[in-house]
C-alpha positions, 0 to 999 in steps of 0.5 A, spaced: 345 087 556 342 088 550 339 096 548 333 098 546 330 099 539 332 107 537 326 109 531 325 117 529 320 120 533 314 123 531 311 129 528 310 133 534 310 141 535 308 145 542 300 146 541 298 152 543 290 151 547 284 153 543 279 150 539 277 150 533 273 157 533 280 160 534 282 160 527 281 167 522 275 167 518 272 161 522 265 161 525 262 156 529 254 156 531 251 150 537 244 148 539 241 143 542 236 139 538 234 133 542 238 128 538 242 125 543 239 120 549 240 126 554 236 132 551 239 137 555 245 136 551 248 140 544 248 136 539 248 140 532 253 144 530 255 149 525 262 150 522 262 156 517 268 158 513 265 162 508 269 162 501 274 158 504 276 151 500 275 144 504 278 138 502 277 131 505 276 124 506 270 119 508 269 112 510 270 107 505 264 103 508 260 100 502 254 101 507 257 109 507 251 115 510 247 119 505 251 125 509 258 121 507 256 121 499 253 127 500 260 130 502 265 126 498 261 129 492 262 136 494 270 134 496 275 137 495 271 145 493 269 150 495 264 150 501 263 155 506 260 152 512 259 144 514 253 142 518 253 136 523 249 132 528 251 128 534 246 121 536 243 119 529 247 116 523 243 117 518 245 111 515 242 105 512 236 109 511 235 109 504 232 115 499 229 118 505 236 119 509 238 121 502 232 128 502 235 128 509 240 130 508 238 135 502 233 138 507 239 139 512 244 143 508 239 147 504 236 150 512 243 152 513 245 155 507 238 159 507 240 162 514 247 163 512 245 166 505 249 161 500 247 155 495 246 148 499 252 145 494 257 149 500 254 146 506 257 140 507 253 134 511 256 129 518 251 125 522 254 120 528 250 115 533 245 110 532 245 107 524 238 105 521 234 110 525 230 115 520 233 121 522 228 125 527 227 132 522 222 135 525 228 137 531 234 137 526 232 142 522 230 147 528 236 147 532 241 146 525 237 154 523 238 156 530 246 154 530 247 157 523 244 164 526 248 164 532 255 163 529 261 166 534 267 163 538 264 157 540 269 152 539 270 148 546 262 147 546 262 145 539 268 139 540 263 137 547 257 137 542 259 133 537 260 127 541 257 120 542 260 116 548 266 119 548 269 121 555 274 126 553 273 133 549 279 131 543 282 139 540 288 141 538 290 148 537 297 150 534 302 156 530 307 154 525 310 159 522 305 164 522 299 158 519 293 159 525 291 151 526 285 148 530 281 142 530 276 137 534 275 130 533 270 125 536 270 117 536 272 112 541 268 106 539 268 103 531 273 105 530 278 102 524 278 107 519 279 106 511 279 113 509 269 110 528 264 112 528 269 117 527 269 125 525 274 130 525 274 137 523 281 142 522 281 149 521 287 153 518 288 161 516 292 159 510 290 160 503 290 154 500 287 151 493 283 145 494 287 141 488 292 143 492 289 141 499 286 134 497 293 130 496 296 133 503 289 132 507 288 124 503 296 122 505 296 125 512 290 121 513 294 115 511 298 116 517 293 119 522 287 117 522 287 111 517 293 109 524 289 108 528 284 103 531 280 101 537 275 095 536 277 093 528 270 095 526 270 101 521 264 106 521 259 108 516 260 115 518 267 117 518 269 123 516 276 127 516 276 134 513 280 140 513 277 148 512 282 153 509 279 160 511 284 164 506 285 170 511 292 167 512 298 167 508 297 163 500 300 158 499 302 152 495 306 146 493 312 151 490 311 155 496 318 156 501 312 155 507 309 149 504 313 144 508 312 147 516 304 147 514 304 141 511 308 139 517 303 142 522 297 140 520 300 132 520 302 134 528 294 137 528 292 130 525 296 126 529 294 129 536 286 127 534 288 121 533 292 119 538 287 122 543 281 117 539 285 112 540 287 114 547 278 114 549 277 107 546 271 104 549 273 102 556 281 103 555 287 103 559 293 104 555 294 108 548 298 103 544 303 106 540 307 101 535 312 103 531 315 098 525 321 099 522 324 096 515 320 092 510 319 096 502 315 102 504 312 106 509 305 103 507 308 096 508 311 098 516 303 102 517 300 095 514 305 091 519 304 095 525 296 097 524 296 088 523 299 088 531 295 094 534 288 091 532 290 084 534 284 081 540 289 078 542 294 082 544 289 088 546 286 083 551 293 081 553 296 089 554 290 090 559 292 084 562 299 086 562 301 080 559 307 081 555 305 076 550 310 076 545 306 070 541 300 074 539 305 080 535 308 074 531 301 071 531 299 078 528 305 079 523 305 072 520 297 072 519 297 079 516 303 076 511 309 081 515 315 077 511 322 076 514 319 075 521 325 070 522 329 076 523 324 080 527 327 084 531 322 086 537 321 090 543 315 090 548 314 097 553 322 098 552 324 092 555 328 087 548 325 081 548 328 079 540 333 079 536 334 077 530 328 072 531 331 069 537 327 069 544 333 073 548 332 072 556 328 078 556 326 081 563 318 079 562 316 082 569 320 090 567 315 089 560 309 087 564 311 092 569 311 097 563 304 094 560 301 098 566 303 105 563 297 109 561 302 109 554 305 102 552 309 102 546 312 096 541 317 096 537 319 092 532 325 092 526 325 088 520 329 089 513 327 094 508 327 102 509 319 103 511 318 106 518 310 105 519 306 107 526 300 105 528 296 106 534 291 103 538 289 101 545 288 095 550 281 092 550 277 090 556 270 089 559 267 095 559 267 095 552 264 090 551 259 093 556 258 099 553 257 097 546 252 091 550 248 098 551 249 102 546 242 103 544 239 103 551 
């Protein structure tokens, strides 16, 4: 009988409970400003850090928000408090999103006391409606004037139609992490709509931070995908409050934080993917071999966002076909050694077809958590993570606006 593919595990820590808030030197404020569909809900935020360094990524979308341009300008620095919105995008609305914006920051930075250039912008929901000013600027005073532990109401806010709160909270020697993140739809980030915040005591500098935060994206963030569109808005940042420990790439605890915060990362991640639109199962696909880690996260990103695939996991059909497809049409090479696994269950071996259990694999698919593996030549280990694709995606998105 042959066994199944072993691979290194994930990064994974114990996680505390707790919220964004819950981090020294993090304050966050929350108001209700009428943006989304449903007006009783909150939908503006205020994050606020004060003199605390921030590093980030935003969407590589050539069609990027006013808010996304405004932010990757600042980044990384200095900035004390970053403003968001759910329900409106701001994007795709020319120089008046841009004066948008600008009105934004400088009504929270005239609240908090500090110049515009520390307030960081991020807007989600609907792309190419003006943004409605005459409530945004109201609630985002209001937020900025209210600041406490308001976590958990703030990772609720920042959500469009997610079904779940995604946060994460966690210690590592002697380093406080939270963090929150939204997303379920568009969602293919090349840093959906996709935002996400962490928050950590350190003391860190921002030339420091930018490298750790850019490259722990490429494993997280960059790993995921739900429906391959990538957003205007995407948008991954990391606020350091310096109430902690100083710390920097020659420090003896530079590696357990780095460390921490890809665990914080991965565990938004994860949790956007497992809240696709209409989703099932969270699909977590691991490829070892090829030159590099950036090969094996191309080649396992290439099966997770095939349709095909997607739509056959939803229907439990362990369709081995559609992963070659996907590897071959990505330009995967080697694939007549391709070694490959489905929810456990060995289904190739060196590129041969074995006489696979098809019903233990489909009965596997059922899982809330599917996994495939596969096994090339080379030394790269890559993840990706997704999720199945179904009906109700199409419905949800069919409706998006309504």
């Amino acid at each position: 009988m042959t066994p199944p593919l072993t691979f290194p595990p994930r990064p994974a820590l114990p996680l505390t409970g707790g919220s964004w808030s819950d981090v020294p030197g993090a304050q966050c404020g929350v108001a209700k400003g009428r943006i989304k569909l449903r007006a009783d809900r909150d939908d503006v935020v205020v994050l606020f850090t004060p003199g605390g360094s921030v590093a980030g990524v935003t969407t590589l979308s050539t069609a990027a928000a006013a808010p996304c341009r405004w932010t990757r300008d600042r980044l990384p620095g200095r900035a004390s408090a970053v403003v968001i919105n759910s329900g409106n995008a701001n994007a795709a609305t020319g120089r008046q999103g841009e004066a948008d914006t600008l009105a934004t920051a400088q009504a929270v930075a005239e609240v908090l006391g500090i110049s515009a250039d520390e307030v960081l912008v991020c807007s989600t929901g609907v792309i190419g409606q003006p943004m409605p000013m005459d409530r945004l600027l109201p609630a985002a005073r209001e937020a900025a004037a209210n600041l406490g532990d308001h976590g958990h109401r703030a990772a609720r806010a920042i959500l469009t139609t997610d079904l779940v709160v995604k946060e994460v909270s966690l210690d590592v020697d002697g380093v406080r992490f939270g963090g929150m993140a939204k997303g379920s739809g568009m969602i293919h980030p090349n840093m959906a709509t996709m935002l996400g915040f962490i928050a950590c005591d350190a003391k860190v500098a921002p030339e420091h931070l930018q490298p750790l935060v850019a490259a722990i994206c490429d494993r997280t963030f960059n790993a995921i995908t739900v429906d391959g569109d990538t957003s205007t808005n995407d948008t991954f940042l990391v606020q350091c409050t310096g109430h902690g420990k100083a710390l920097s790439p020659e420090s003896p605890g530079w590696a357990s934080f780095a460390f921490g915060l890809e665990v914080a990362a991965l565990e938004l991640a994860r949790a956007i993917a497992r809240d696709g639109e209409g989703a099932t199962s969270l699909v977590e696909v691991v490829v070892m071999g090829l030159e590099d880690d950036a090969q094996a996260r191309h080649a396992a990103r290439s099966i997770v966002r095939s349709n095909l695939l997607k739509s056959a996991i939803h229907g439990r059909d362990p369709n081995w076909g559609r992963i070659v497809g996907a590897l071959g049409a990505a330009g995967v090479p080697h694939l007549d050694v391709l070694d490959l696994d489905i929810a456990g269950v060995p289904v190739m071996r060196g590129g041969q077809v074995l006489n696979w259990d098809e019903a233990a694999a489909s009965a596997g698919l059922r899982s809330a958590d599917v996994q495939i593996t596969a096994r090339l030549p080379g030394v790269g280990l890559g993840r990706a993570y997704g999720c199945d694709l179904s009906a109700e995606y199409v419905k949800i998105n069919a409706d998006y606006r309504s």
